[in-house]
Each structure stands twice: as structure tokens, then as C-alpha cells.
BAFI-3210 file (N, C-alpha, C; in Angstrom, 3 decimals, decimal comma, padded with zeros to 6 digits):
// residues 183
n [1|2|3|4|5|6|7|8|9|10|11|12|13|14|15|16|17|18|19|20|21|22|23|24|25|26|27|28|29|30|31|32|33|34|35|36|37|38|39|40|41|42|43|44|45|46|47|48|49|50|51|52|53|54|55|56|57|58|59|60|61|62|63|64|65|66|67|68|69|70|71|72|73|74|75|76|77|78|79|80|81|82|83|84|85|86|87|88|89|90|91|92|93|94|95|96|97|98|99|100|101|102|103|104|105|106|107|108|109|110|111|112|113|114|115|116|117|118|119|120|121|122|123|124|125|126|127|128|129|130|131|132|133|134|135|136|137|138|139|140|141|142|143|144|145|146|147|148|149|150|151|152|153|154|155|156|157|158|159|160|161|162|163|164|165|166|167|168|169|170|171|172|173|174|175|176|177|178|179|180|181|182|183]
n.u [127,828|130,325|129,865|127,687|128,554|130,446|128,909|127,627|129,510|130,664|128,137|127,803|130,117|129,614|127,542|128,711|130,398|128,747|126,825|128,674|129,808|127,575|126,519|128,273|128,560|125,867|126,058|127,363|126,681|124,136|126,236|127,058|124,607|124,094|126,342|125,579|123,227|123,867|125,630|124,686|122,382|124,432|125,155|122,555|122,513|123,732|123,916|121,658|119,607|115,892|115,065|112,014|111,794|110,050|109,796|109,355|106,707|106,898|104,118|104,147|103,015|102,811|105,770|107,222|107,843|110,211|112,387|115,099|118,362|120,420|123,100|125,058|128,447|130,742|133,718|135,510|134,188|131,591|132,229|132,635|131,052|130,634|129,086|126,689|124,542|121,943|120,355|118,785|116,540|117,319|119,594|121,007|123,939|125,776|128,730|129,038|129,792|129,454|129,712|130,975|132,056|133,061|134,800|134,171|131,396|129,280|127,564|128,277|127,213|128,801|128,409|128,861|128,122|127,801|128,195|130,142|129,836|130,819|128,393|127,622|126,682|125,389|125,198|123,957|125,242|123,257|121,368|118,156|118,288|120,119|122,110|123,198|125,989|126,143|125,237|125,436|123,072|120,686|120,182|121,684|121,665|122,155|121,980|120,583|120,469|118,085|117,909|115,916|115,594|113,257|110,106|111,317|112,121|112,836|113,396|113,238|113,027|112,192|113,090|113,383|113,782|114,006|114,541|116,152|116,271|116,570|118,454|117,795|115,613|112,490|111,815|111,377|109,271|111,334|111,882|110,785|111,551|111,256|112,883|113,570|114,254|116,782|118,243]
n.v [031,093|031,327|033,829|034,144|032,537|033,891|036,503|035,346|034,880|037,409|038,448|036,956|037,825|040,555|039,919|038,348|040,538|042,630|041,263|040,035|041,705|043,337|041,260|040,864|043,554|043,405|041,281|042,065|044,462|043,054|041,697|043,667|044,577|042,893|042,444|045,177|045,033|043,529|044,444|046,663|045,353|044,338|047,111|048,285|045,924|047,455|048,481|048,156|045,924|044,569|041,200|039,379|036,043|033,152|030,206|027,210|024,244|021,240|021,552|024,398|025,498|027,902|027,193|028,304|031,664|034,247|036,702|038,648|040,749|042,040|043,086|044,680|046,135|047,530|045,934|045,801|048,322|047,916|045,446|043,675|042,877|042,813|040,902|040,069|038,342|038,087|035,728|036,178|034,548|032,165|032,070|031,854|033,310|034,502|035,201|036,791|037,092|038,546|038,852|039,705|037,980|038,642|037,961|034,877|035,589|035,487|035,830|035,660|034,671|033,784|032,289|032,022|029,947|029,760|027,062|026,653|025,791|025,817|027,863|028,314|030,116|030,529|031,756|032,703|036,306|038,891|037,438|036,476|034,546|032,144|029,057|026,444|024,702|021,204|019,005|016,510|014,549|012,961|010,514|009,830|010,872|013,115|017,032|020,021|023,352|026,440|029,621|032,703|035,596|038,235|041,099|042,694|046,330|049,805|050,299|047,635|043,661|040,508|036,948|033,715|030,207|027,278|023,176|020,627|016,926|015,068|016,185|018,606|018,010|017,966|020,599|021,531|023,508|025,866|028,341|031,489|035,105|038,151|041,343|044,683|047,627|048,653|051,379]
n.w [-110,354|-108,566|-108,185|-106,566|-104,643|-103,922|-102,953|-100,997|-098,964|-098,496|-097,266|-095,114|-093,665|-093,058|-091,361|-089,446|-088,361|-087,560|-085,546|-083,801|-081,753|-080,897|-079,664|-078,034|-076,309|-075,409|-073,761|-071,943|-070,728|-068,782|-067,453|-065,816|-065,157|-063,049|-062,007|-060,472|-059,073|-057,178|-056,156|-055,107|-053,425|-050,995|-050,040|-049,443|-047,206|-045,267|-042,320|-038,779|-037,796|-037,159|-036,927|-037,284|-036,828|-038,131|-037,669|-038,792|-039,708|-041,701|-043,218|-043,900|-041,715|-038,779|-036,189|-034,118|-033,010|-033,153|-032,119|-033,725|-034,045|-035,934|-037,514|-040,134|-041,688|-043,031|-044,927|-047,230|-048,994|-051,054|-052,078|-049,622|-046,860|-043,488|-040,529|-037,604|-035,802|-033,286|-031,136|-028,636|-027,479|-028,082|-027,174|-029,349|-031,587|-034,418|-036,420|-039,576|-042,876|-045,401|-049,091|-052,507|-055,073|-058,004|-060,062|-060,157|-060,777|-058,781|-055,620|-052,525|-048,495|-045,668|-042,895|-039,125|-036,181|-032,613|-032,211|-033,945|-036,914|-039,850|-042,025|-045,630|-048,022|-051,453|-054,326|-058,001|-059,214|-059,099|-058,793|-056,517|-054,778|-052,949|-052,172|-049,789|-048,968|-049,133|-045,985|-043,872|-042,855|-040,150|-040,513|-041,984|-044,801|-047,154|-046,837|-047,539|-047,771|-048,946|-049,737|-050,187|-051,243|-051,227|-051,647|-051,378|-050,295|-049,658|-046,334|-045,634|-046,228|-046,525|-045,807|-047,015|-046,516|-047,206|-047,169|-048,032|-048,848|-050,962|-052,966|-053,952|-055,629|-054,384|-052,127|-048,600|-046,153|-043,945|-042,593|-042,357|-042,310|-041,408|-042,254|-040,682|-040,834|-038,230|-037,861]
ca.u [127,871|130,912|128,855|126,882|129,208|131,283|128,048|127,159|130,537|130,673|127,327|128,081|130,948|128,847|126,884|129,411|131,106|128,242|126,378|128,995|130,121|126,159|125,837|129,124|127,581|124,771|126,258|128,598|125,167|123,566|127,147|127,127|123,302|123,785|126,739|125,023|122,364|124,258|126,529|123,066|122,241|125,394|125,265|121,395|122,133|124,374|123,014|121,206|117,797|115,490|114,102|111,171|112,077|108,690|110,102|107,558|106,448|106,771|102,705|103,860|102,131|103,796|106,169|107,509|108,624|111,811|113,352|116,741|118,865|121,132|123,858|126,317|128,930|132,153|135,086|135,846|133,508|130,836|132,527|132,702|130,333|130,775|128,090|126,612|123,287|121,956|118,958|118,659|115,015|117,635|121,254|121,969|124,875|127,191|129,191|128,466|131,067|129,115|130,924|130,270|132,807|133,011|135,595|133,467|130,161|128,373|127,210|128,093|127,280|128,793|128,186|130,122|127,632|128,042|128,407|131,306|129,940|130,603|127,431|128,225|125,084|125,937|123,775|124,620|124,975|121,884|120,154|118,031|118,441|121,680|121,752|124,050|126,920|125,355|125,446|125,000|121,889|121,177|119,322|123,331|121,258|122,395|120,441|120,620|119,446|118,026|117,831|115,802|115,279|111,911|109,416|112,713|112,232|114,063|114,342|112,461|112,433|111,716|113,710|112,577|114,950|113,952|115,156|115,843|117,103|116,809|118,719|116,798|114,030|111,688|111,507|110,159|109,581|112,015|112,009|110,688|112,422|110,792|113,315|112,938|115,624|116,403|118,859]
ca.v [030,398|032,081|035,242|034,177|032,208|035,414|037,070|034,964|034,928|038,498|038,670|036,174|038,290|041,393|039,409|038,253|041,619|043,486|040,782|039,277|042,585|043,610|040,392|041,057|044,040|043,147|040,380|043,171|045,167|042,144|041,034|045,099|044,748|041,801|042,989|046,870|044,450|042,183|045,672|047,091|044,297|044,970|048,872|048,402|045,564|048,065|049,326|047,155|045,352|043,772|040,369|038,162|034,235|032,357|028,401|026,566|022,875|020,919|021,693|025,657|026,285|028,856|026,075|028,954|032,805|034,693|038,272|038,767|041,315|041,384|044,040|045,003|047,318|047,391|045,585|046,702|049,049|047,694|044,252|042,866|043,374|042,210|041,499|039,521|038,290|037,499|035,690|036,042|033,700|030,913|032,120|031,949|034,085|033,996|035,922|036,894|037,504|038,820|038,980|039,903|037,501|038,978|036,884|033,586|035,760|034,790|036,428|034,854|034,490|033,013|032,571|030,810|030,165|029,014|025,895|026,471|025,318|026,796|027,915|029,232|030,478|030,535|032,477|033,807|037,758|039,819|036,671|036,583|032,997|031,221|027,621|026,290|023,598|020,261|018,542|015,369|014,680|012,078|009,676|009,326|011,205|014,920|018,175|021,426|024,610|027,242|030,890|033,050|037,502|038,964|041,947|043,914|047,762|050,630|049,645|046,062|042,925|039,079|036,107|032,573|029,220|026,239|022,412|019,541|015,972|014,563|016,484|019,546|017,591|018,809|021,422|021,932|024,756|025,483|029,306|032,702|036,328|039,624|042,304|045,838|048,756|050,029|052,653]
ca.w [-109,085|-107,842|-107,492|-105,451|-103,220|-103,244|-102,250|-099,372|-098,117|-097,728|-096,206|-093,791|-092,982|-092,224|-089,946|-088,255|-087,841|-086,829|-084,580|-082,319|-080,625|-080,302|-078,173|-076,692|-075,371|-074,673|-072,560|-070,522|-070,069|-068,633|-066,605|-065,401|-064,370|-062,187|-060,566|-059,860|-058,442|-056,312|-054,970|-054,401|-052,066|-049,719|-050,094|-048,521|-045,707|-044,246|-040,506|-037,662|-038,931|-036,523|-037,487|-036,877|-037,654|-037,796|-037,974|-040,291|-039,915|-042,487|-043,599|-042,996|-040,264|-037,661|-035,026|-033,185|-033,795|-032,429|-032,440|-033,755|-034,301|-037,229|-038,040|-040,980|-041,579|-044,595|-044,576|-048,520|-049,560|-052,129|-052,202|-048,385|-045,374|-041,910|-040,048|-036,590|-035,502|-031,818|-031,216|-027,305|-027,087|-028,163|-027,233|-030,608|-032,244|-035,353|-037,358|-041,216|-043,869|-047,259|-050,291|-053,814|-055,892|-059,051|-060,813|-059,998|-060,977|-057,315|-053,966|-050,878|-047,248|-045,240|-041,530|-038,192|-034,863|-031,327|-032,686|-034,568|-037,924|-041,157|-043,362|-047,233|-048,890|-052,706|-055,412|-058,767|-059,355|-059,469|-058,479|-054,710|-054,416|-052,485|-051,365|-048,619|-048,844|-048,492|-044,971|-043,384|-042,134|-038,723|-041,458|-043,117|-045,641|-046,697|-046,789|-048,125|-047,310|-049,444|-049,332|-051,132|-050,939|-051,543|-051,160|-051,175|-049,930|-048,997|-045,417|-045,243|-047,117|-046,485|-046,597|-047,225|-046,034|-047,319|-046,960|-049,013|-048,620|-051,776|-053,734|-054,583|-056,164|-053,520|-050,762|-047,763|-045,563|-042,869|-041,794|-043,274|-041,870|-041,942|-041,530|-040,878|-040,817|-036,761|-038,407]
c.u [128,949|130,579|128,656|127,693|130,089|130,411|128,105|128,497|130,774|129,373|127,108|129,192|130,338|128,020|127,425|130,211|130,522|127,178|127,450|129,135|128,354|125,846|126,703|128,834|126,736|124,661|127,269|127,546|124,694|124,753|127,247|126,028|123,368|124,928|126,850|123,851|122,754|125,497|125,295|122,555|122,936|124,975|123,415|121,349|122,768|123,747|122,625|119,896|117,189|114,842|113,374|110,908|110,877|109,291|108,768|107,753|106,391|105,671|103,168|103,679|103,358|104,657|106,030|108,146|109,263|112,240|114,297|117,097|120,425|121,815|125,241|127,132|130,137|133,042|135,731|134,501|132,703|131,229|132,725|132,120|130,737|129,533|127,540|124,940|123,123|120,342|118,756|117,687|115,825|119,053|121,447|123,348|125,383|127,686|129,130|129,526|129,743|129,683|129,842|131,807|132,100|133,370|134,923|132,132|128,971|128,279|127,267|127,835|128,285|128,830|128,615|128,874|128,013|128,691|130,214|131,366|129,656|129,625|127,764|127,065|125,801|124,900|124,684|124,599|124,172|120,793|119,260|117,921|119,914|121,248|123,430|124,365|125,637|126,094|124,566|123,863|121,823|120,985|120,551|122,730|122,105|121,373|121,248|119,732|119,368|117,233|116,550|114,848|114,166|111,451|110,364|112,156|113,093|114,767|113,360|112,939|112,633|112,620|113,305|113,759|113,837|115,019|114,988|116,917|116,770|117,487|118,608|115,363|112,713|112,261|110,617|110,547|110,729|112,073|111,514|111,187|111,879|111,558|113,108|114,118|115,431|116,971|119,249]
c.v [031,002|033,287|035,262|033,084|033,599|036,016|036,660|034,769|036,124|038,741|037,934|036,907|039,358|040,815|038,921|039,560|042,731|042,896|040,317|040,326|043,078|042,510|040,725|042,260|044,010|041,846|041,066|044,131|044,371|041,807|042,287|044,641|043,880|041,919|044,524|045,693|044,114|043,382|046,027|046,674|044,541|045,955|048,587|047,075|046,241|048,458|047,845|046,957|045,151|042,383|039,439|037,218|033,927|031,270|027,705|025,145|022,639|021,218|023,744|026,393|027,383|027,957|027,300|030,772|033,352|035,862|038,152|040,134|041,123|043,456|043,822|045,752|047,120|046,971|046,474|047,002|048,414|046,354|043,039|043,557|042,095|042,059|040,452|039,623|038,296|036,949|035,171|035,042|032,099|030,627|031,421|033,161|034,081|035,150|036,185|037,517|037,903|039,330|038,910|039,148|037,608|038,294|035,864|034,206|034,960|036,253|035,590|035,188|033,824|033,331|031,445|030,950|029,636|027,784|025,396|025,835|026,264|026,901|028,861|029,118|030,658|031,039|033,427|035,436|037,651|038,674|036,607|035,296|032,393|029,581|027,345|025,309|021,885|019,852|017,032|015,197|013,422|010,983|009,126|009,733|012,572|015,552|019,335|022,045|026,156|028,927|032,139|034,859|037,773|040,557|042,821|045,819|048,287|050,180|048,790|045,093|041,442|038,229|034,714|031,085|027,807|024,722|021,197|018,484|014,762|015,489|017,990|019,482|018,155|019,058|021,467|023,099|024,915|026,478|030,622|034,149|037,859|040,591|043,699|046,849|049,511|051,150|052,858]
c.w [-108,187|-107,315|-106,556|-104,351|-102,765|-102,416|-100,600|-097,916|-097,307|-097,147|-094,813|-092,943|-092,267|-091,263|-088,962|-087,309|-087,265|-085,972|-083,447|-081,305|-080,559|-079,675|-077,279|-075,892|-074,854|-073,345|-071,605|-070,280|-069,300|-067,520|-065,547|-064,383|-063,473|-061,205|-059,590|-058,708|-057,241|-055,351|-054,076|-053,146|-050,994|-049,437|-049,334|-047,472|-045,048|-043,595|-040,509|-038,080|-037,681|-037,672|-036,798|-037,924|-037,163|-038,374|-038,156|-039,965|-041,389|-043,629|-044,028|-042,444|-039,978|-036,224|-033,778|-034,051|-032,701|-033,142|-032,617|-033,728|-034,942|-037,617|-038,479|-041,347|-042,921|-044,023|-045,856|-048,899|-050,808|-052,758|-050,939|-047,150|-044,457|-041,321|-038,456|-035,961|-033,679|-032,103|-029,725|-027,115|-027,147|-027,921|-028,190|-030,771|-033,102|-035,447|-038,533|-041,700|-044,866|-047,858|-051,845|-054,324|-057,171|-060,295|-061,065|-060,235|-060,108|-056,508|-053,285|-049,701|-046,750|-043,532|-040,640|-037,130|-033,987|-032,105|-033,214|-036,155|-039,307|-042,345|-044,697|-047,967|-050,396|-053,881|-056,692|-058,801|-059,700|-059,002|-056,680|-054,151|-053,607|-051,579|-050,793|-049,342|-048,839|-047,219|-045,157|-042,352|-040,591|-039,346|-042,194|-044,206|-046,230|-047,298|-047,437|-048,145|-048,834|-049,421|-050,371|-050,231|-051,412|-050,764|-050,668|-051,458|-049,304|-047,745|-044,783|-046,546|-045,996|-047,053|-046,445|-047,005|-046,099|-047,333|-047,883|-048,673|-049,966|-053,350|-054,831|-055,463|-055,376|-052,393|-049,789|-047,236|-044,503|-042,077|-042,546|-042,319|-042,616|-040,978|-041,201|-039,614|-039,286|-036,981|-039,669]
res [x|x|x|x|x|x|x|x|x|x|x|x|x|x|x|x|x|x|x|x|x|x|x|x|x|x|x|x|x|x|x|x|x|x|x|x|x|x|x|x|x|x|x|x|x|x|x|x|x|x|x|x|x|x|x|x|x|x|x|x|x|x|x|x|x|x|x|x|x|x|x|x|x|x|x|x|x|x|x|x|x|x|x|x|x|x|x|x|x|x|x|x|x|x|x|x|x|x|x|x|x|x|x|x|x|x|x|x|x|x|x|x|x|x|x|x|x|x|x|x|x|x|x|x|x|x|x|x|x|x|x|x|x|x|x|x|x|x|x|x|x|x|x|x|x|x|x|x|x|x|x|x|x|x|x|x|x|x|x|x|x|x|x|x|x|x|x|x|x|x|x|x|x|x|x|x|x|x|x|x|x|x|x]
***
């Protein structure tokens, strides 16, 4: 009987000594890939985009659509872009911060408009998803907005802005964005 507890002791030891560091790599392959991903992302919104916002009824329909123009440039290199929209059809404007927080394993937005109110898009690395802060709705309800990247090419892709006031339990539509590279 001691044998075989001796046995299983030392084979429990080899399994421990040659599985944990093969996950621990394989979870710093995996922490790597998501923030090559999530650089990636910056390193291609750099330059001036055009975009057409089509604002969605509730159903999806088409409410209304609008030209922007949307350009980014480096603050730190492969970890902070700058960037600034206009959307003349509605004298809109903001400003855009994007950030790759590494430490906190995220991607952020965040963006200031006319208005003066602060939006913070929030999405893990490597992921194309970010959802906004919650707000107060007119209902004394709150809302939250969500973001999400698609049909990503060299110099195009699609972004998707949905809304929710219960919580994230369900979405509705709220805006979709097809950009496309002017330089």
C-alpha cells in the first residue's frame, strides 16, 4: 500500500510539474493574442475614414442616414490614439481618446461632444465588443449603449451601437456605421 501511495504521489507530481506551466503558456499565448489583436485595431484606425451612420428605429428600419468624417493619429505609439469626428448634417463634433489598457486587460474609447458629456466604451482585449458607462435615462430609468466591430478589412469595416434599458437583458437597435479608408 505504500507503493502505491508512493506511486501516485509521484505521479501526481509529474502532472503537476509538467501541466501547470503548459497552461501557463498557453494562457500568455492567448493574453499575447488578444493584446496583438487589440494593438492591431489602433495601428489600422490610424488616417481619416469617411462614415455613413444609418440611425435604426426600434423595428430596424433606416430613421435617417448621415456622413461623418472621423480621424486618428498617435499620441503613444501602439497604445494611445487621438482622434475627432464631425458630423456637419447635425453639427455634431467630439473628441476620441483610444487606449489599449493593458494592465486592466481592456480597450477603451472614450469620447467628449458639443455637449460636453463624457462617453467610455469598455471591451475586453482582442474582443470587438465595448459597452458604454450606464446613463440616466428621461423615464429615471438608465441605459446603456453597446458597441460592437465587424466585417473588419484592410481599409473598411462596420460598426453596430445598440441600446438597452433593462439592464442588458435585451437590445435594441440604435445605429449601424460603415466606414471606409479616405487615406
Amino acid at each position: 500500500m505504500n507503493y502505491l501511495n508512493s506511486f501516485l504521489r509521484r505521479a501526481l507530481l509529474v502532472v503537476c510539474v509538467v501541466t501547470i506551466p503548459g497552461l501557463a503558456r498557453a494562457q500568455d499565448n492567448a493574453d499575447d493574442a488578444q493584446l496583438k489583436h487589440s494593438v492591431e485595431e489602433l495601428r489600422t484606425s490610424i488616417g481619416r475614414w469617411e462614415a455613413t451612420t444609418d440611425f435604426l428605429k426600434d423595428d430596424g428600419t433606416v430613421a435617417r442616414t448621415v456622413s461623418a468624417i472621423y480621424e486618428f493619429s498617435w499620441v503613444v505609439p501602439d497604445r494611445v490614439a487621438i482622434g475627432k469626428n464631425r458630423i456637419e448634417e447635425l453639427g455634431q463634433a467630439s473628441g476620441i481618446l483610444f487606449y489599449v489598457n493593458e494592465a486592466e486587460r481592456k480597450i477603451e474609447m472614450a469620447a467628449v461632444g458639443v455637449d460636453g458629456k463624457l462617453w467610455v466604451m469598455t471591451g475586453p482585449l482582442g474582443g470587438e465588443v465595448r459597452v458604454s458607462q450606464e446613463y440616466a435615462m428621461p423615464d429615471g430609468g438608465t441605459g446603456q449603449l453597446r458597441f460592437t466591430r465587424f466585417n473588419v478589412a484592410q481599409d473598411s469595416f462596420e460598426s453596430r451601437m445598440e441600446v438597452t434599458s433593462d439592464g442588458g437583458a435585451t437590445w435594441k437597435p440604435g445605429n449601424r456605421q460603415r466606414f471606409k479608408r479616405m487615406e
